[in-house]
C-alpha positions as CSV (number, residue, x, y, z in Angstrom):
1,X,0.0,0.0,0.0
2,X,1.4,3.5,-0.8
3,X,0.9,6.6,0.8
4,X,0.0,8.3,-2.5
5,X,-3.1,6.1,-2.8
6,X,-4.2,6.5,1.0
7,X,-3.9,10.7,0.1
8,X,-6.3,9.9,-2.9
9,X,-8.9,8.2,-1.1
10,X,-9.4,10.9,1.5
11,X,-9.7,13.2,-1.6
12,X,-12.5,10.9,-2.9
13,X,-14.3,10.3,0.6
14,X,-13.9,14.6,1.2
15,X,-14.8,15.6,-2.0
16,X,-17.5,13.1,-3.0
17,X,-16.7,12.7,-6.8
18,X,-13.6,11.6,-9.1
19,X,-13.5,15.0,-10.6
20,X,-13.0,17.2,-7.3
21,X,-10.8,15.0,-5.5
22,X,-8.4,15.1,-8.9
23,X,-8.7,18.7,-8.9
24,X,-7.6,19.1,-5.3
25,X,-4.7,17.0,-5.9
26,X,-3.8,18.3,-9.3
27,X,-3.8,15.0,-11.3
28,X,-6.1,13.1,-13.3
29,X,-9.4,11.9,-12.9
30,X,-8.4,8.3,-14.7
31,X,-5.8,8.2,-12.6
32,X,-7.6,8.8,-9.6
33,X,-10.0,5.7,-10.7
34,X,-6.8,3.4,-11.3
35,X,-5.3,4.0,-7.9
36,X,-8.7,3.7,-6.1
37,X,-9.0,0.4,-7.4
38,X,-5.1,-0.7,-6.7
39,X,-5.7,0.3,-3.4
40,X,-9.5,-1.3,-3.2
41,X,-7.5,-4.5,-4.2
42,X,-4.9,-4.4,-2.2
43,X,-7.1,-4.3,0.7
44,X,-9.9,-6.6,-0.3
45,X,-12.5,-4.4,0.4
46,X,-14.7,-1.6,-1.5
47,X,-13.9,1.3,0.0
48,X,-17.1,3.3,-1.9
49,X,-20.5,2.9,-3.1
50,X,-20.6,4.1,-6.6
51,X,-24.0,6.0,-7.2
52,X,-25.2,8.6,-9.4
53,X,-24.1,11.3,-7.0
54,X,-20.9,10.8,-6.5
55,X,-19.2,8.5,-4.4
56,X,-20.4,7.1,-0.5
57,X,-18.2,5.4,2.1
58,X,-18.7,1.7,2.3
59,X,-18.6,0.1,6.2
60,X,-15.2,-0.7,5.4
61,X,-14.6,2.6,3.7
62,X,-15.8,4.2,7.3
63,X,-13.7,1.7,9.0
64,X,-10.7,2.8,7.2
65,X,-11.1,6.8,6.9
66,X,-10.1,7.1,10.6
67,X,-6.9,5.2,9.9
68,X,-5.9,7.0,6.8
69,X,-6.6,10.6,8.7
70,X,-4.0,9.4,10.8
71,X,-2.0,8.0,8.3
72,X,-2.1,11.8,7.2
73,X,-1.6,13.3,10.1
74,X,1.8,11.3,10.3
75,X,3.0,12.6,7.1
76,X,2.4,16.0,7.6
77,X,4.0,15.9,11.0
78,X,6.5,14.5,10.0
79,X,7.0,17.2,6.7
80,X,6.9,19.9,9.1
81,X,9.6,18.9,11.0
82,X,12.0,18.2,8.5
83,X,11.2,21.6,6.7
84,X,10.7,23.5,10.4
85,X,7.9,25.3,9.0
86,X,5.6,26.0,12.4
87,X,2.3,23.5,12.4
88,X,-0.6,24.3,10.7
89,X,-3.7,21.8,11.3
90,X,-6.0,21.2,8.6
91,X,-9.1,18.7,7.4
92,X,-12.7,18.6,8.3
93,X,-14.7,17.8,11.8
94,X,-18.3,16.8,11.4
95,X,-19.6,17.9,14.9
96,X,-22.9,16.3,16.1
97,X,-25.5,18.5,18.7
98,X,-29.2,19.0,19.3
99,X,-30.7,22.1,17.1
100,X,-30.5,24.9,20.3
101,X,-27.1,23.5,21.4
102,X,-25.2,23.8,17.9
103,X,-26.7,27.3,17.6
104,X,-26.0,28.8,20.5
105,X,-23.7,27.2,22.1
106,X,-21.3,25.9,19.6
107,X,-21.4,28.5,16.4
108,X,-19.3,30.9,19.1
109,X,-16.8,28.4,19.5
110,X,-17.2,27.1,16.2
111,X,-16.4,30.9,15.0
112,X,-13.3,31.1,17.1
113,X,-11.3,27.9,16.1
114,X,-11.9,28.4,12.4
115,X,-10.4,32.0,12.7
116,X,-7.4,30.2,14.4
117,X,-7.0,27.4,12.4
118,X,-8.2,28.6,9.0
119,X,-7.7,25.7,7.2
120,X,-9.9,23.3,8.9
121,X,-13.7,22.9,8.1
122,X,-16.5,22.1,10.8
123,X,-19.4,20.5,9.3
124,X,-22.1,20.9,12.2
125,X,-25.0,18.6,12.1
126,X,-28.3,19.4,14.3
127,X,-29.8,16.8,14.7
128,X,-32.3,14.5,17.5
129,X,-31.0,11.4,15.9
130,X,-27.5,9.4,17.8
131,X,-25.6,9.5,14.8
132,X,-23.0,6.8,14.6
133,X,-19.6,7.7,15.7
134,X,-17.9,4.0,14.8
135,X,-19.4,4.8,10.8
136,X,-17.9,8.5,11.3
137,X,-21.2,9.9,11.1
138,X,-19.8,12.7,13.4
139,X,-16.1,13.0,14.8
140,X,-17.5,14.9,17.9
141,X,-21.2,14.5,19.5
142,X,-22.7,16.5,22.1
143,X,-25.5,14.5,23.6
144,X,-27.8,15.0,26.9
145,X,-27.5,11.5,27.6
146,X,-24.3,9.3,28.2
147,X,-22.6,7.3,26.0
148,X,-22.7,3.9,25.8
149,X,-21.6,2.6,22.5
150,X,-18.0,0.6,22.8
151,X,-15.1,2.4,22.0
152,X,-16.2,5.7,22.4
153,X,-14.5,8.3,25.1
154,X,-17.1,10.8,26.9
155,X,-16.9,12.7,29.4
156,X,-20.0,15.1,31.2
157,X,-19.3,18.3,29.3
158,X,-21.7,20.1,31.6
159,X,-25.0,20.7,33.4
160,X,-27.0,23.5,32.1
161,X,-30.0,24.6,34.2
162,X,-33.7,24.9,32.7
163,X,-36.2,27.2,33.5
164,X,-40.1,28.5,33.2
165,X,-40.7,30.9,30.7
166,X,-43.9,33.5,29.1
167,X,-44.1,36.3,27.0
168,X,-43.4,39.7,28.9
169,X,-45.9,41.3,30.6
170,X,-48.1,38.7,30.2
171,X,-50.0,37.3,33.0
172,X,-48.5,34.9,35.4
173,X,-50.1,31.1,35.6
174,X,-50.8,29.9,39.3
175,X,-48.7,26.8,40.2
176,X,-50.9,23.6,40.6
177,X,-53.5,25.2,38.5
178,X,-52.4,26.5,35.3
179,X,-56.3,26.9,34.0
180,X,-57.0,29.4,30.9
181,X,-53.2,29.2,30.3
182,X,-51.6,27.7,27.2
183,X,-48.5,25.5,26.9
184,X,-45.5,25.3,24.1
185,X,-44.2,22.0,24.5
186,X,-42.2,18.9,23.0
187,X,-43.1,16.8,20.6
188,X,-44.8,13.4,21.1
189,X,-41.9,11.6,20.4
190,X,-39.9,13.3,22.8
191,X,-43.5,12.9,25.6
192,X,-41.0,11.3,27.9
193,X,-38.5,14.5,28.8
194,X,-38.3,15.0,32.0
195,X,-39.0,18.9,31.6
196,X,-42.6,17.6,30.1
197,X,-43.5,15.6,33.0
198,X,-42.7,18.7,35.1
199,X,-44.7,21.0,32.9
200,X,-47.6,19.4,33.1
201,X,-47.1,18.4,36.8
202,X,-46.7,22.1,37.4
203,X,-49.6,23.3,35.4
204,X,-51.9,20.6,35.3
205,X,-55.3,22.3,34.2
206,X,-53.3,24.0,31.0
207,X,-53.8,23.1,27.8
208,X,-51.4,22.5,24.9
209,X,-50.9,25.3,22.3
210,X,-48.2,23.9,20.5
211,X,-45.6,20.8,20.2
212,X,-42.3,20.8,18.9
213,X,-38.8,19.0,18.5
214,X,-37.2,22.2,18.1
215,X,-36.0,24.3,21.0
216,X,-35.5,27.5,19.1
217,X,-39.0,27.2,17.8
218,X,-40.8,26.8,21.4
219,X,-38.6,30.0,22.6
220,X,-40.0,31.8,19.9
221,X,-43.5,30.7,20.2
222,X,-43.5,30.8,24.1
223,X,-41.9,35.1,22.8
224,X,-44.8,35.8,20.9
225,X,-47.5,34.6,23.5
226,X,-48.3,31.2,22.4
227,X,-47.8,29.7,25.9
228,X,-45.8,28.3,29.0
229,X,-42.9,26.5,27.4
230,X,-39.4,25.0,29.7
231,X,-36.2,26.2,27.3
232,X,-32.6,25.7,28.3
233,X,-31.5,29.0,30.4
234,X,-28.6,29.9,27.7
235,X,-31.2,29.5,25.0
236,X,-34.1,31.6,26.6
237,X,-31.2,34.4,27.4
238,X,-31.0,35.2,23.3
239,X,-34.9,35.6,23.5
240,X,-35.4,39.7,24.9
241,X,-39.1,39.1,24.7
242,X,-39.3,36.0,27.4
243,X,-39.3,36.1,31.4
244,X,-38.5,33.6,33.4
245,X,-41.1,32.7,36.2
246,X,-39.7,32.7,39.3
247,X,-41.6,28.8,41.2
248,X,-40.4,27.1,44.1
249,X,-39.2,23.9,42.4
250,X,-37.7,24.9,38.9
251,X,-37.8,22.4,36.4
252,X,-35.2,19.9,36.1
253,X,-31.7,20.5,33.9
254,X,-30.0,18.5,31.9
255,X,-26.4,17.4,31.4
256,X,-24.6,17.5,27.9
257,X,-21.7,14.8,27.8
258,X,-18.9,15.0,24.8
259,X,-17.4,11.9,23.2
260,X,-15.6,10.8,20.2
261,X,-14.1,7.5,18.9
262,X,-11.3,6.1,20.6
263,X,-9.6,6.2,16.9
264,X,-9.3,9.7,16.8
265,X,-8.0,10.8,20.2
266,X,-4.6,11.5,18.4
267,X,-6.3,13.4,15.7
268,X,-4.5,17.0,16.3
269,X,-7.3,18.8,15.0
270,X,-10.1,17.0,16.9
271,X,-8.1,17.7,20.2
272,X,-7.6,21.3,19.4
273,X,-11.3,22.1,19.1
274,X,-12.2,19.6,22.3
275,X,-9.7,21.5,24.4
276,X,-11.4,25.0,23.3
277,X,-14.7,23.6,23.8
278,X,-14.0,22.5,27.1
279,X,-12.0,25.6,27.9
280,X,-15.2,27.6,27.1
281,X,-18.3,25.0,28.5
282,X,-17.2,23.0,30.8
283,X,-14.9,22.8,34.3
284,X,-11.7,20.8,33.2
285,X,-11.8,17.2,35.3
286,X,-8.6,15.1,36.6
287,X,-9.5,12.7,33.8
288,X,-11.6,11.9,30.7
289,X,-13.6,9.0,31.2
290,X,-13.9,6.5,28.8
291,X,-17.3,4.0,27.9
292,X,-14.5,1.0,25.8
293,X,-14.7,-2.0,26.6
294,X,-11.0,-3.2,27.6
């Protein structure tokens, strides 16, 4: 196996189609094809799924990407030390978060490490689903539960607090009661949050004005007068038009834990981003915690 052909299937697996990745590495697109296929021989395995819209990672094309990112970062180490040029990371992180966490709490960090390290690209996906981390789905997932796939190192990020919210100036709802008031709430699927047992707990003559998945959303309806709706303090804070009622239980938080696979935890750029993340969210502990299986 040569290096040459492990740099031209991380153009093909970045780029998506023969044509771009030969562009980016100035050669030919027949000559991409013919060393895509040495090296899919060599290893016994299709690394792609060839389909009208360019080309998708196989399992085994998954599998492999986090070894040749390495592979990468090895040679360009190793080409900046011999020309002592100072270390410049580069490459893409596909970051994982719910919709409210990526936008608010991410994009600022997001917007710093890409001004420091201009040559990396952050993908950010926002999305309920647990993407899988093992078929590089994501590189980095922010999650309000913990992680429990193999492999995978986590760690509790943080605990971010949750509160009460209506429109300004509108009236205030009377705990236990809650009748002729409205509520903004989540969707069915997600009935089983514990800030919707403690709405309707709280305010159990209410009825329901509107459901949805989608924090933002549920800030901005609870804004215009729609109803009672529990957001995420840091969220609610980017919403002027909201005030938080002030009840003697507040509704519960939630934590957000951080993990990644085990495969990248000498990734340079992955490391750099968790370290600002963490530097920014969360209170730096003794030691990351880790969910393999040893």
């Amino acid at each position: 196996m040569e290096w040459n052909d492990v740099e031209i299937f991380l153009a093909i697996a970045r780029h998506g189609t023969l044509g771009a990745a030969a562009r980016s590495l100035g050669v030919t697109q027949p000559t991409m094809g013919r060393r895509l296929k040495v090296l899919e021989q060599a290893l016994g395995q299709a690394l792609f799924q060839r389909t009208a819209d360019g080309f998708v990672l196989t399992d085994e094309g998954n599998a492999a990407l986090a070894h040749a990112e390495r592979m990468e970062e090895e040679a360009l180490s190793l080409q900046r030390a011999l020309s002592g040029q100072e270390s410049r990371i580069s490459g893409t992180l596909r970051l994982s978060s719910s919709d409210w966490f990526g936008t608010h709490m991410l994009t600022p960090i997001i917007a710093a490490f890409t001004q420091e390290h201009p040559l990396v690209t952050i993908e950010l996906i926002t999305d309920s689903r647990l993407l899988n981390l093992s078929r590089r789905e994501a590189d980095l997932a922010f999650r309000i539960t913990p992680f429990k796939e193999p492999d995978v190192i986590s760690r509790k990020l943080l605990h971010i607090d949750y509160g009460a919210y209506i429109a300004k100036g509108a009236k205030r709802p009377t705990v236990g009661d809650g009748a002729g008031f409205r509520l903004v709430t989540m969707d069915e699927a997600f009935g089983s949050l514990p800030d919707v047992a403690w709405l309707r707990r709280t305010f159990p003559k209410a009825e329901v004005a509107a459901r949805s998945n989608n924090r933002d959303a549920q800030a901005r309806l609870c804004a215009q007068g729609a109803g009672i709706a529990v957001l995420p303090k840091p969220l609610a804070k980017a919403y002027p038009d909201l005030q938080e009622l002030r009840l003697p239980e507040p509704p519960p938080g939630r934590d957000t834990h951080v993990g990644y696979h085990r495969d990248l935890k000498r990734l340079t750029r992955l490391r750099k981003l968790l370290d600002l993340v963490i530097e920014r969210l969360g209170k730096v502990e003794p030691h990351i915690a880790s969910s393999s299986r040893r």
